[in-house]
PDB file of N, CA, C and O in Angstrom:
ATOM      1  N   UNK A   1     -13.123   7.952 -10.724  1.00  0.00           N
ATOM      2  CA  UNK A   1     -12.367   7.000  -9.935  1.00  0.00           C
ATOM      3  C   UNK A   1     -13.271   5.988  -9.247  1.00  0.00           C
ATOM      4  O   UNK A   1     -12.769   5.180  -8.465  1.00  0.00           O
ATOM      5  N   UNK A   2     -14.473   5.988  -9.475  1.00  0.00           N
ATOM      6  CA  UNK A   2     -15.279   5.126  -8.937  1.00  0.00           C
ATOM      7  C   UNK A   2     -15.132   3.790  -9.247  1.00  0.00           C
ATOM      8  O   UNK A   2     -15.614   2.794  -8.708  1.00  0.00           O
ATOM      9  N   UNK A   3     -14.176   3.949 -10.480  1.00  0.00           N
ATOM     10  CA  UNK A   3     -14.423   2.316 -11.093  1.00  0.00           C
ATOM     11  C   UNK A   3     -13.144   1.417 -10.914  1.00  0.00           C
ATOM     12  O   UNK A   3     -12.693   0.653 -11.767  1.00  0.00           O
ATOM     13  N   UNK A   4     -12.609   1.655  -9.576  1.00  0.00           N
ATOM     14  CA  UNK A   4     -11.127   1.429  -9.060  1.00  0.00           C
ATOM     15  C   UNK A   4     -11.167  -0.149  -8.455  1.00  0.00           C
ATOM     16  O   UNK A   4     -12.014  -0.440  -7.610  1.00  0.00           O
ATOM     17  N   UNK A   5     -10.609  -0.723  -8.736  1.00  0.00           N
ATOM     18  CA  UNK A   5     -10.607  -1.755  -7.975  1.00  0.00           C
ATOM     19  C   UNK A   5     -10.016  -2.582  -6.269  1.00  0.00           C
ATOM     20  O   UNK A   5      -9.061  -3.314  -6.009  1.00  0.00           O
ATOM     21  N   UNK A   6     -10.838  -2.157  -5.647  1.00  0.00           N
ATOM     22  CA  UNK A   6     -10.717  -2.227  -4.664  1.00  0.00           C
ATOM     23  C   UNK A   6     -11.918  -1.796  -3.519  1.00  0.00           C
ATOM     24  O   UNK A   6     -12.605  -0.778  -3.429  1.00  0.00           O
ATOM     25  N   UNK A   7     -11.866  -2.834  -2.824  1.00  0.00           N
ATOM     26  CA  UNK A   7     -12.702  -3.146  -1.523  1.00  0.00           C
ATOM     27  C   UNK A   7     -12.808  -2.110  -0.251  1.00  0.00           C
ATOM     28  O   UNK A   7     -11.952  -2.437   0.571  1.00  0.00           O
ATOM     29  N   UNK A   8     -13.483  -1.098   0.142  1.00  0.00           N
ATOM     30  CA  UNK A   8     -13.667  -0.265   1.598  1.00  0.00           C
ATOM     31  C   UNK A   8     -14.855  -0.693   1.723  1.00  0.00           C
ATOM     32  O   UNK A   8     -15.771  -0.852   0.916  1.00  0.00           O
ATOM     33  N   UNK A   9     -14.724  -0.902   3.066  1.00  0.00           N
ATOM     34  CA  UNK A   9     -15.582  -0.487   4.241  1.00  0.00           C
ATOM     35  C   UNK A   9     -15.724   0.630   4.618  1.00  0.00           C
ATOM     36  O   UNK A   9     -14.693   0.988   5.188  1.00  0.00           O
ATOM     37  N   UNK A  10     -16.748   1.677   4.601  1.00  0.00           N
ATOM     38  CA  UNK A  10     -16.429   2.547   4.783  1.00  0.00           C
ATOM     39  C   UNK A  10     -18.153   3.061   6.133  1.00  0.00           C
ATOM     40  O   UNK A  10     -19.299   3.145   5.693  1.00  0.00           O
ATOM     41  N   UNK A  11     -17.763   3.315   7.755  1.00  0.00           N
ATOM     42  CA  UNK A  11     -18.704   3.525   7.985  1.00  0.00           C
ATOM     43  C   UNK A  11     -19.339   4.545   8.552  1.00  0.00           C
ATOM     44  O   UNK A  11     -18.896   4.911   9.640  1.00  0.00           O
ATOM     45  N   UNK A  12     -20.337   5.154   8.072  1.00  0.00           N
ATOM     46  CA  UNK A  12     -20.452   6.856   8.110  1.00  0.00           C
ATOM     47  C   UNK A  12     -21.813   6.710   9.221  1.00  0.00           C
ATOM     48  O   UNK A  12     -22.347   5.649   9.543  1.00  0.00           O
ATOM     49  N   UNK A  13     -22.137   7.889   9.623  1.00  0.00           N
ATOM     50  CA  UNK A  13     -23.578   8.027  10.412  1.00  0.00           C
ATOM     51  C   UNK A  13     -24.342   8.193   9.140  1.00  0.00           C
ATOM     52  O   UNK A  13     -24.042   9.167   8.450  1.00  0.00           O
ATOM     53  N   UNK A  14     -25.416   7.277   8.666  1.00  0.00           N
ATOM     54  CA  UNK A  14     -26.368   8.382   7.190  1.00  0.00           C
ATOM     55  C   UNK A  14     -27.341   9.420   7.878  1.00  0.00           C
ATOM     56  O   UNK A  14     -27.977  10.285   7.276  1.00  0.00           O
ATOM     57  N   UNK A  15     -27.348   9.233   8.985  1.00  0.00           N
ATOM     58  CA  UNK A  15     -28.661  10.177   9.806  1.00  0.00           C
ATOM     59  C   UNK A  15     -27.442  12.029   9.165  1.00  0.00           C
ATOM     60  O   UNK A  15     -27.680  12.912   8.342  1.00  0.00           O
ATOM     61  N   UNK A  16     -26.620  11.852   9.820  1.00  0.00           N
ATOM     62  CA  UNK A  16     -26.170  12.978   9.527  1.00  0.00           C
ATOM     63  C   UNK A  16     -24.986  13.537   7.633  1.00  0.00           C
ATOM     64  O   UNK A  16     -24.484  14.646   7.448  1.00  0.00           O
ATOM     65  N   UNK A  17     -24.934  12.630   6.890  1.00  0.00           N
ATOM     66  CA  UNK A  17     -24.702  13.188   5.608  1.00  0.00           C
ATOM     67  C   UNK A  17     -25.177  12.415   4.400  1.00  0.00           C
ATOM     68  O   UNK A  17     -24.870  11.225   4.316  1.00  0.00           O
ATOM     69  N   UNK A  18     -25.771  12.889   3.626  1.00  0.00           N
ATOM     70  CA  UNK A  18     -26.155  12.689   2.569  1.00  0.00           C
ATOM     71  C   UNK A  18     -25.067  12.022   1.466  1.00  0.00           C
ATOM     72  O   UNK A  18     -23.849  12.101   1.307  1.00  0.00           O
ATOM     73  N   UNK A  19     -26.355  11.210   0.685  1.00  0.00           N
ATOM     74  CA  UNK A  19     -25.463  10.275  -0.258  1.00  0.00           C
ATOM     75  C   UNK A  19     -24.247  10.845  -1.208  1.00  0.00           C
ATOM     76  O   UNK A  19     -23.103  10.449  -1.428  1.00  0.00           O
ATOM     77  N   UNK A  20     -25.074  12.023  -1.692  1.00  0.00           N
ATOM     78  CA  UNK A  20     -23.656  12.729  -2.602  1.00  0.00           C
ATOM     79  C   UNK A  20     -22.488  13.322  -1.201  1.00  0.00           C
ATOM     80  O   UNK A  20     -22.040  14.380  -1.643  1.00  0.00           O
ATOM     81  N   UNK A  21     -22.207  13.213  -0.567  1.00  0.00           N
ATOM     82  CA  UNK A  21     -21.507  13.922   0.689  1.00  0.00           C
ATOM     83  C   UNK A  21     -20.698  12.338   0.702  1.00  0.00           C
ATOM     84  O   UNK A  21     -19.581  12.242   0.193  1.00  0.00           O
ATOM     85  N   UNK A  22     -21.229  11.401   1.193  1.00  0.00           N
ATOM     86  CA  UNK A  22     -21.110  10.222   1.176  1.00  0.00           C
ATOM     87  C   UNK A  22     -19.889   9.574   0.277  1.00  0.00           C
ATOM     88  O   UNK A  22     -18.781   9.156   0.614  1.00  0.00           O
ATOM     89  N   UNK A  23     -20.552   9.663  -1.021  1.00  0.00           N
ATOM     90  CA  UNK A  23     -19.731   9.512  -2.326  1.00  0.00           C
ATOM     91  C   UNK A  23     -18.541  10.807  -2.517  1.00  0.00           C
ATOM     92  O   UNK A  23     -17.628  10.780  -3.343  1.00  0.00           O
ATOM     93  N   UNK A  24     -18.691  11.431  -1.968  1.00  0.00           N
ATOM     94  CA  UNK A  24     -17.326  12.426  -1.655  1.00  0.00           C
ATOM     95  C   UNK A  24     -16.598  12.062  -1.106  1.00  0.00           C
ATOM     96  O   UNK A  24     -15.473  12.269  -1.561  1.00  0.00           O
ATOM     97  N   UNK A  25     -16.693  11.233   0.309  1.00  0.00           N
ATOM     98  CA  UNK A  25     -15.774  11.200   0.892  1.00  0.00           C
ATOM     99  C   UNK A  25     -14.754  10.012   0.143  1.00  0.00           C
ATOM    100  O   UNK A  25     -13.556   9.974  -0.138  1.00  0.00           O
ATOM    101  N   UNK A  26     -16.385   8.696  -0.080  1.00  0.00           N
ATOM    102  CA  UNK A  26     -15.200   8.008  -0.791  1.00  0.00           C
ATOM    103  C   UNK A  26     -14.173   7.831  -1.639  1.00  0.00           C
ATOM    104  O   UNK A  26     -13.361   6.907  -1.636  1.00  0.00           O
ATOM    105  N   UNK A  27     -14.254   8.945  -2.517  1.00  0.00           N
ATOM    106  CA  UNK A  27     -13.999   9.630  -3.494  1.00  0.00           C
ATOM    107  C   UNK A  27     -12.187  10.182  -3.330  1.00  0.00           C
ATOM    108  O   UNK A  27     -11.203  10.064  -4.061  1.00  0.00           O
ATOM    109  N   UNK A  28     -12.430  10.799  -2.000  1.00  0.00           N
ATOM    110  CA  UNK A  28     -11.470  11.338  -1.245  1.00  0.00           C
ATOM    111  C   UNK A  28     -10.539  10.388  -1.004  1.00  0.00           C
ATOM    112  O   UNK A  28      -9.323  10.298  -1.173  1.00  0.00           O
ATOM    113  N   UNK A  29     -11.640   9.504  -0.445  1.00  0.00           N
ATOM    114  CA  UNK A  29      -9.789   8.136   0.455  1.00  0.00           C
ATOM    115  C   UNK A  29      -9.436   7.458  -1.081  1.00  0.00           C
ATOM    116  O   UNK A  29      -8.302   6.995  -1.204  1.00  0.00           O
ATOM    117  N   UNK A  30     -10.035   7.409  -1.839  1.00  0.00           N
ATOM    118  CA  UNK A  30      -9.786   6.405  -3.410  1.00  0.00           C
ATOM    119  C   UNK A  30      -8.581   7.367  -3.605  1.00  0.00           C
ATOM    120  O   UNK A  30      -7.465   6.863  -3.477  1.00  0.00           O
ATOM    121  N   UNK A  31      -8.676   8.760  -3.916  1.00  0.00           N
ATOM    122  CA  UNK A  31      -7.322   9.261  -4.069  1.00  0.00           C
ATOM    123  C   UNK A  31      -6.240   9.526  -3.151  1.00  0.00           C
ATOM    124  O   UNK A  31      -5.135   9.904  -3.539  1.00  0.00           O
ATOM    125  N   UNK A  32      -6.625   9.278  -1.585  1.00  0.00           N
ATOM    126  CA  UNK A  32      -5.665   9.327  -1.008  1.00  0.00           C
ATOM    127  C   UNK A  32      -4.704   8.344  -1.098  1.00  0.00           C
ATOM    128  O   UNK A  32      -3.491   8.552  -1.134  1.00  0.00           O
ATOM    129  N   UNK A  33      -5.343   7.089  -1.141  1.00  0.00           N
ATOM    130  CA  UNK A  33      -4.741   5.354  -1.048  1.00  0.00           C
ATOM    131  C   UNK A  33      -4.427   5.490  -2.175  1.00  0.00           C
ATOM    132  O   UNK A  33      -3.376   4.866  -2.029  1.00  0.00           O
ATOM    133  N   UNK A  34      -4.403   5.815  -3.400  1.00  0.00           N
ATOM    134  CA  UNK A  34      -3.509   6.195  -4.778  1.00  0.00           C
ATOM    135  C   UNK A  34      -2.397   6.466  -4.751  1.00  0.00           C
ATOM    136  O   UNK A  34      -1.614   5.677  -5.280  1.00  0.00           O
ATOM    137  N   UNK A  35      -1.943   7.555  -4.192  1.00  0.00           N
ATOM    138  CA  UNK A  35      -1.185   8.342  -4.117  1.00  0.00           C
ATOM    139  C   UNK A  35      -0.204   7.544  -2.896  1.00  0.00           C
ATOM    140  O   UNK A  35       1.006   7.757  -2.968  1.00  0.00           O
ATOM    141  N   UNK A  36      -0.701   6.659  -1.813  1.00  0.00           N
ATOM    142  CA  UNK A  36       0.282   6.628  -0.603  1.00  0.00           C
ATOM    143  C   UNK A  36       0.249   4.585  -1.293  1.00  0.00           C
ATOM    144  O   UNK A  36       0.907   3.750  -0.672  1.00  0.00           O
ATOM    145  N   UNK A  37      -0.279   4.325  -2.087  1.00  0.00           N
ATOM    146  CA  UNK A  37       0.146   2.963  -2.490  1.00  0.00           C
ATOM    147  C   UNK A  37       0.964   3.103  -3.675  1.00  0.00           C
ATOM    148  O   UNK A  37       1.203   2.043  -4.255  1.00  0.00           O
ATOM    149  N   UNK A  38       1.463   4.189  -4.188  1.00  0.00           N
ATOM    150  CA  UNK A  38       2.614   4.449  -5.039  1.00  0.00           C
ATOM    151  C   UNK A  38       4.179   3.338  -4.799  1.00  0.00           C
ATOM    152  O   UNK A  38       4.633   3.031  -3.697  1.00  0.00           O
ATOM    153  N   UNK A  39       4.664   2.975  -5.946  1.00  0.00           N
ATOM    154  CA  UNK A  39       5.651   2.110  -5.363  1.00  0.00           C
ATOM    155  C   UNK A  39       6.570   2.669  -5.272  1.00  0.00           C
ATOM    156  O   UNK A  39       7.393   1.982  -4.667  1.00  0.00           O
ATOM    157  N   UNK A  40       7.145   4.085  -5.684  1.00  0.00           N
ATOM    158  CA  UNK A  40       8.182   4.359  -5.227  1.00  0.00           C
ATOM    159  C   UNK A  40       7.930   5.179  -3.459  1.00  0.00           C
ATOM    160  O   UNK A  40       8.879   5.621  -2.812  1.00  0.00           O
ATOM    161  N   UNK A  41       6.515   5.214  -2.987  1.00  0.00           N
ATOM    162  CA  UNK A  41       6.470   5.379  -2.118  1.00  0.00           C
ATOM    163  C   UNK A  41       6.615   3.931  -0.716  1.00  0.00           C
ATOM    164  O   UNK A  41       7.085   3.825   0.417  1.00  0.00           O
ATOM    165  N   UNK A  42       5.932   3.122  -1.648  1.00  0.00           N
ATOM    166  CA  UNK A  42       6.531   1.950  -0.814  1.00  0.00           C
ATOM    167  C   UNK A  42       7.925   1.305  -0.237  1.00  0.00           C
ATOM    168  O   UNK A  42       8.223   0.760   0.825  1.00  0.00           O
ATOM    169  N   UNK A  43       8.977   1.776  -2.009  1.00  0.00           N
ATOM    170  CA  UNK A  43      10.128   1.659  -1.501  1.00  0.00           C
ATOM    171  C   UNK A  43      10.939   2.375  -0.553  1.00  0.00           C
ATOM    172  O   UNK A  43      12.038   1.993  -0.151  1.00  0.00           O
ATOM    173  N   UNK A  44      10.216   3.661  -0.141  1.00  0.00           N
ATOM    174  CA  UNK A  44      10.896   4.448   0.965  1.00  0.00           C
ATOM    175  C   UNK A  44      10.548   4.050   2.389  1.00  0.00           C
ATOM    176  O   UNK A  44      11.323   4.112   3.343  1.00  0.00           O
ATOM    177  N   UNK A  45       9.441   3.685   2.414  1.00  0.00           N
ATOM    178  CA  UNK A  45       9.206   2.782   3.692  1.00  0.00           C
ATOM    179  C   UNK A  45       9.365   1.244   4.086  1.00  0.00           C
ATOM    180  O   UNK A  45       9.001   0.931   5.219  1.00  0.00           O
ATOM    181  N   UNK A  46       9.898   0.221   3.212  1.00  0.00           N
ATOM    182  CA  UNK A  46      10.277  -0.925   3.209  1.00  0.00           C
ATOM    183  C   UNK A  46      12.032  -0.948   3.444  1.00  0.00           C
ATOM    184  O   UNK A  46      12.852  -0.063   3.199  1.00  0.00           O
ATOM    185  N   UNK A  47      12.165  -1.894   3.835  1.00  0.00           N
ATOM    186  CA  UNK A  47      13.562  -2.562   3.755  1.00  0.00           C
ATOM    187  C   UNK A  47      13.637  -4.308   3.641  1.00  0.00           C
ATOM    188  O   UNK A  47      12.563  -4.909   3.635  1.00  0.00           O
ATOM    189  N   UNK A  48      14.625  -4.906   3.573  1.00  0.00           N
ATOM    190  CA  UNK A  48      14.497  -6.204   2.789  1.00  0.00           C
ATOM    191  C   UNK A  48      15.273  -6.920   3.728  1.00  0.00           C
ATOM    192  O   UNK A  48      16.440  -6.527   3.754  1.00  0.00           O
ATOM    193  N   UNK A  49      15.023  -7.801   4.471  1.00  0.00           N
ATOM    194  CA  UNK A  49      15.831  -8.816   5.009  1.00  0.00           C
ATOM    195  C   UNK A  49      16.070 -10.044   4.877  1.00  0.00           C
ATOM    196  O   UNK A  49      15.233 -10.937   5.009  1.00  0.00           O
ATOM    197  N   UNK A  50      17.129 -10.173   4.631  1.00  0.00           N
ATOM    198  CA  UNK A  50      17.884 -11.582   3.620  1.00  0.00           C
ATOM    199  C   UNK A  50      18.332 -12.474   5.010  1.00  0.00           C
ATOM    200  O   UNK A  50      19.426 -12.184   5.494  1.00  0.00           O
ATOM    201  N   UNK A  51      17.764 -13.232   5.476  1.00  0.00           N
ATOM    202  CA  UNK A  51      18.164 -14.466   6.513  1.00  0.00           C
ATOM    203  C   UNK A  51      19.580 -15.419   6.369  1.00  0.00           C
ATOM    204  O   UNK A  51      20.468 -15.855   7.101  1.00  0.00           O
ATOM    205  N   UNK A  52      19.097 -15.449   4.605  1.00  0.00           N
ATOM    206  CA  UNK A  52      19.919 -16.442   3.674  1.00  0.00           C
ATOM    207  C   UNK A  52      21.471 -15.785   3.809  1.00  0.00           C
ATOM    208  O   UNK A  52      22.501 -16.267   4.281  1.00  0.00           O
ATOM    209  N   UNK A  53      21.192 -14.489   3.194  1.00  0.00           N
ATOM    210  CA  UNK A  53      22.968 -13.816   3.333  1.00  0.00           C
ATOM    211  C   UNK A  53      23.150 -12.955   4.515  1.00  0.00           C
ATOM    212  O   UNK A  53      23.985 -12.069   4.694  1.00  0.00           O
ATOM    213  N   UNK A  54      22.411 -13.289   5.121  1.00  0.00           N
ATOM    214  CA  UNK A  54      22.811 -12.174   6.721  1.00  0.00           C
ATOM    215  C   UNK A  54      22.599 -10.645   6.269  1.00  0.00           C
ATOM    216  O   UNK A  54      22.942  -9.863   7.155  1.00  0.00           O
ATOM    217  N   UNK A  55      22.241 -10.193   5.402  1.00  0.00           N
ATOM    218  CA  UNK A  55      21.884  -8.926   4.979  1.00  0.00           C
ATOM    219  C   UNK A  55      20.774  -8.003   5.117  1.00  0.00           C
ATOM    220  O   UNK A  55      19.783  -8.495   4.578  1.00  0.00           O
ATOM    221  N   UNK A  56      20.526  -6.809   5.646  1.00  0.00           N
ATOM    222  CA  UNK A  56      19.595  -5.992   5.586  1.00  0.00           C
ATOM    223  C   UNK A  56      20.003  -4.859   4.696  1.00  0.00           C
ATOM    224  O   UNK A  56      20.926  -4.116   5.032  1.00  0.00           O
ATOM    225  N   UNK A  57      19.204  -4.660   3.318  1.00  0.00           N
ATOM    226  CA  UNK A  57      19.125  -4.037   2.317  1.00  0.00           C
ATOM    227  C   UNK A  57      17.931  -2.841   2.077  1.00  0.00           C
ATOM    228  O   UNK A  57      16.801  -3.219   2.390  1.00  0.00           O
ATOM    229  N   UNK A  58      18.025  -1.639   1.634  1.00  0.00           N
ATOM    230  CA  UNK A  58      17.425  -0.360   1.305  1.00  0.00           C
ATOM    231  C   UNK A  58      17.355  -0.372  -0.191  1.00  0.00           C
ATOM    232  O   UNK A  58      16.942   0.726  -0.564  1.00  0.00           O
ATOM    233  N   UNK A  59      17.550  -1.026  -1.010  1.00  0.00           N
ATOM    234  CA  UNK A  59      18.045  -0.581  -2.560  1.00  0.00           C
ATOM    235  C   UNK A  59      16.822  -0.634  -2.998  1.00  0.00           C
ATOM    236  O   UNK A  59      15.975  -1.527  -2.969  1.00  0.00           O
ATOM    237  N   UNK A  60      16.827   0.729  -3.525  1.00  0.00           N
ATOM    238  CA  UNK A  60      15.483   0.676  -4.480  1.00  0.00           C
ATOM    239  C   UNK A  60      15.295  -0.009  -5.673  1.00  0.00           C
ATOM    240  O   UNK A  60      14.169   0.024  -6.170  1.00  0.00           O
ATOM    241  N   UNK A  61      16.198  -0.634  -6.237  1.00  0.00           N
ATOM    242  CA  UNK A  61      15.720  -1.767  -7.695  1.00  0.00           C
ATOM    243  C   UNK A  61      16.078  -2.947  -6.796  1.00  0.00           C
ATOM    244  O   UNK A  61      17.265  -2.753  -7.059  1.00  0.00           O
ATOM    245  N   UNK A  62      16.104  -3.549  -6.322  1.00  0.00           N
ATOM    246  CA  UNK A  62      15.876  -4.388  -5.491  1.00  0.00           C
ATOM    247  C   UNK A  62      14.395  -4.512  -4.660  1.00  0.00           C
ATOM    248  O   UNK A  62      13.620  -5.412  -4.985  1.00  0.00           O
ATOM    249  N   UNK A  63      14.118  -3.766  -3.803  1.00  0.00           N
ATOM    250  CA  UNK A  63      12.532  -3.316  -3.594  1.00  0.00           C
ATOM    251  C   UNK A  63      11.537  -3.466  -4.583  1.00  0.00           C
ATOM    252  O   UNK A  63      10.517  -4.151  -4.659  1.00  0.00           O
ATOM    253  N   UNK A  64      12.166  -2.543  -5.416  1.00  0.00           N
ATOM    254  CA  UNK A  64      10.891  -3.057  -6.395  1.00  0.00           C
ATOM    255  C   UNK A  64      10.489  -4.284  -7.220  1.00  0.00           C
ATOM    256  O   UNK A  64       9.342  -4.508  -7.606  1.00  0.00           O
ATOM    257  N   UNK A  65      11.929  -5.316  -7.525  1.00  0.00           N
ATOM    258  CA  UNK A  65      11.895  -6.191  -7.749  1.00  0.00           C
ATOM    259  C   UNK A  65      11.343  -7.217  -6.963  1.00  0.00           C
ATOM    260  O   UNK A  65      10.993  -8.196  -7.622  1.00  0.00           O
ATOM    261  N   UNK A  66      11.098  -7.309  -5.325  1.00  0.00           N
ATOM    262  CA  UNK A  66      10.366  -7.646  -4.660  1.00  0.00           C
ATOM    263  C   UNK A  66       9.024  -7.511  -4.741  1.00  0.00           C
ATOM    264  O   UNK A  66       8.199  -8.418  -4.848  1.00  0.00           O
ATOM    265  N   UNK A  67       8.811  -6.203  -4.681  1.00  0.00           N
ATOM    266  CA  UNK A  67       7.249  -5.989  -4.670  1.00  0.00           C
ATOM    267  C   UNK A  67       6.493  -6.448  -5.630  1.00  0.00           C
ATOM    268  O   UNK A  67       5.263  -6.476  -5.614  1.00  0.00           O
ATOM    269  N   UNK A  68       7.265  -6.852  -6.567  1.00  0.00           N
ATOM    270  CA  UNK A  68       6.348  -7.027  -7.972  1.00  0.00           C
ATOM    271  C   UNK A  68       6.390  -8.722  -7.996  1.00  0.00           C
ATOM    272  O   UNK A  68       5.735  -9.221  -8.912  1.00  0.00           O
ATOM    273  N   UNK A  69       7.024  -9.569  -7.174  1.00  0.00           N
ATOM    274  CA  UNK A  69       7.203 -10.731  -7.204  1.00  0.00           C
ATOM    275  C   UNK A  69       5.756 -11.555  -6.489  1.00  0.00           C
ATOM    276  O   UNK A  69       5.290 -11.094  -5.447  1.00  0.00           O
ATOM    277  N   UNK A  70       5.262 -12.509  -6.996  1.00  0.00           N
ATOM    278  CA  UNK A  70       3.998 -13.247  -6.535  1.00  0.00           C
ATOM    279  C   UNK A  70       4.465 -14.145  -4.868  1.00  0.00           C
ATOM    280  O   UNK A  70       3.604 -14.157  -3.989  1.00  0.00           O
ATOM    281  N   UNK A  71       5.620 -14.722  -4.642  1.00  0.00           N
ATOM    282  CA  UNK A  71       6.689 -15.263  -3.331  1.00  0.00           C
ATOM    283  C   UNK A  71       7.684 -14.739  -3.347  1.00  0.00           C
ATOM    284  O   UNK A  71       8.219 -14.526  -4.435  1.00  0.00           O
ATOM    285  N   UNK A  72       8.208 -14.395  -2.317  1.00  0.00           N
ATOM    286  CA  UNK A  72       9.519 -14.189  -1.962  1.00  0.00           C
ATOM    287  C   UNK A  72      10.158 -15.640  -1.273  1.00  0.00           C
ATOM    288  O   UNK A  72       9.550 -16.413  -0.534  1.00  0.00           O
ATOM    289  N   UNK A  73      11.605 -15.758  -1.764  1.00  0.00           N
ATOM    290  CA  UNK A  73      12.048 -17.012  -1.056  1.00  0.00           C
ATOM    291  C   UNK A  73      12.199 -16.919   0.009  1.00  0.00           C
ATOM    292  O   UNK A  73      12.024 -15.851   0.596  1.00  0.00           O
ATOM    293  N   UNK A  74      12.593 -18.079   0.627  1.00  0.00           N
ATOM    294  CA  UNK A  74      12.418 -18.450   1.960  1.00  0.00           C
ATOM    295  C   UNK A  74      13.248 -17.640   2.879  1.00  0.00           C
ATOM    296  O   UNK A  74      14.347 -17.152   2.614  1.00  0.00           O
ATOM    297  N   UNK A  75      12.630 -17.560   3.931  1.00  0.00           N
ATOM    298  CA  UNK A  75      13.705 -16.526   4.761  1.00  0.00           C
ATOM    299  C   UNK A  75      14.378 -15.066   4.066  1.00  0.00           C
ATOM    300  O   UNK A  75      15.474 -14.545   4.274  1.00  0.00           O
ATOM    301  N   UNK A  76      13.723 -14.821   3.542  1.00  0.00           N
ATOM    302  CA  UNK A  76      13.427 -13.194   2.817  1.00  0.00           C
ATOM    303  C   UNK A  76      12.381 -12.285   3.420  1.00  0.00           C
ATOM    304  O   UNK A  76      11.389 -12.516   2.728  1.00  0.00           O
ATOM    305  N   UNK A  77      12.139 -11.626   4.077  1.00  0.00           N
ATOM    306  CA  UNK A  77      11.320 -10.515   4.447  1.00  0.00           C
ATOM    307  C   UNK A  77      11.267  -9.628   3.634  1.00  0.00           C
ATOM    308  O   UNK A  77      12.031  -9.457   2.685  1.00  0.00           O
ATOM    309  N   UNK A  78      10.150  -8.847   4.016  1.00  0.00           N
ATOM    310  CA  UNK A  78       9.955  -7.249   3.493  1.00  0.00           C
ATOM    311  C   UNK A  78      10.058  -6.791   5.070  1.00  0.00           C
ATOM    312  O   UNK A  78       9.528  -7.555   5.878  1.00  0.00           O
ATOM    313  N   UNK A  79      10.658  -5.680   5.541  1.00  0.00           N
ATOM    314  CA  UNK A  79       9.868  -5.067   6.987  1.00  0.00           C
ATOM    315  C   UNK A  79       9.413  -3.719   6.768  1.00  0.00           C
ATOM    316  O   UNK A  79       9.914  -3.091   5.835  1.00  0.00           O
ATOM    317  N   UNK A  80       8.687  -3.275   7.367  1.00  0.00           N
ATOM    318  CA  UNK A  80       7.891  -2.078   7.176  1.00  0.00           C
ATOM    319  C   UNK A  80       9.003  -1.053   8.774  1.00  0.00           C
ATOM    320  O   UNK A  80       9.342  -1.287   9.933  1.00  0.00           O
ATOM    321  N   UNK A  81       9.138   0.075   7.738  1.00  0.00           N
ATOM    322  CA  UNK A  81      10.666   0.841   8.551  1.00  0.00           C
ATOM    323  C   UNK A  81       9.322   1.913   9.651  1.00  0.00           C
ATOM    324  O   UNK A  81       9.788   2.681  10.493  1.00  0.00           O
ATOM    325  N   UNK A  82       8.353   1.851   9.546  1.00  0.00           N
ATOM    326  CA  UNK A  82       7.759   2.900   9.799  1.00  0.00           C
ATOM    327  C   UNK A  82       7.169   2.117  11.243  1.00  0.00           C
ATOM    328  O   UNK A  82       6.428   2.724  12.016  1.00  0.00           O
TER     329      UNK A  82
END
């Protein structure tokens, strides 16, 4: 999983663990952030707010049809339920 794409900062003491210890941990959050950037995990924590039709929406093919979109139109939100 080392060859994942994506950017951490990650900042450790080196006085107290060693490089392979090191590369463990990162190792660790690469599969944690896997697993919790899942999209059907996203759709359980999002909801959708429509300005345009006065609507606040939960629908999961809807959600995902969002998430996968490059803009959302105007006065469309995502909100984070959490």
């Amino acid at each position: 999983m080392n060859n994942s794409n994506r950017d951490l900062l990650v900042l450790f003491n080196q006085e107290l663990m060693t490089p392979q210890s090191i590369e463990h941990e990162v190792e660790l959050l690469h599969q944690l952030l896997y697993g919790i950037e899942r999209i059907e995990n996203l759709v359980i924590a999002h909801e959708v707010i429509d300005l345009n039709k006065y609507k606040v929406s939960n629908k999961p093919l809807l959600l995902q049809k969002l998430f996968r979109q490059r803009e959302l139109k105007p006065f469309v939100f995502l909100n984070c339920k959490n």
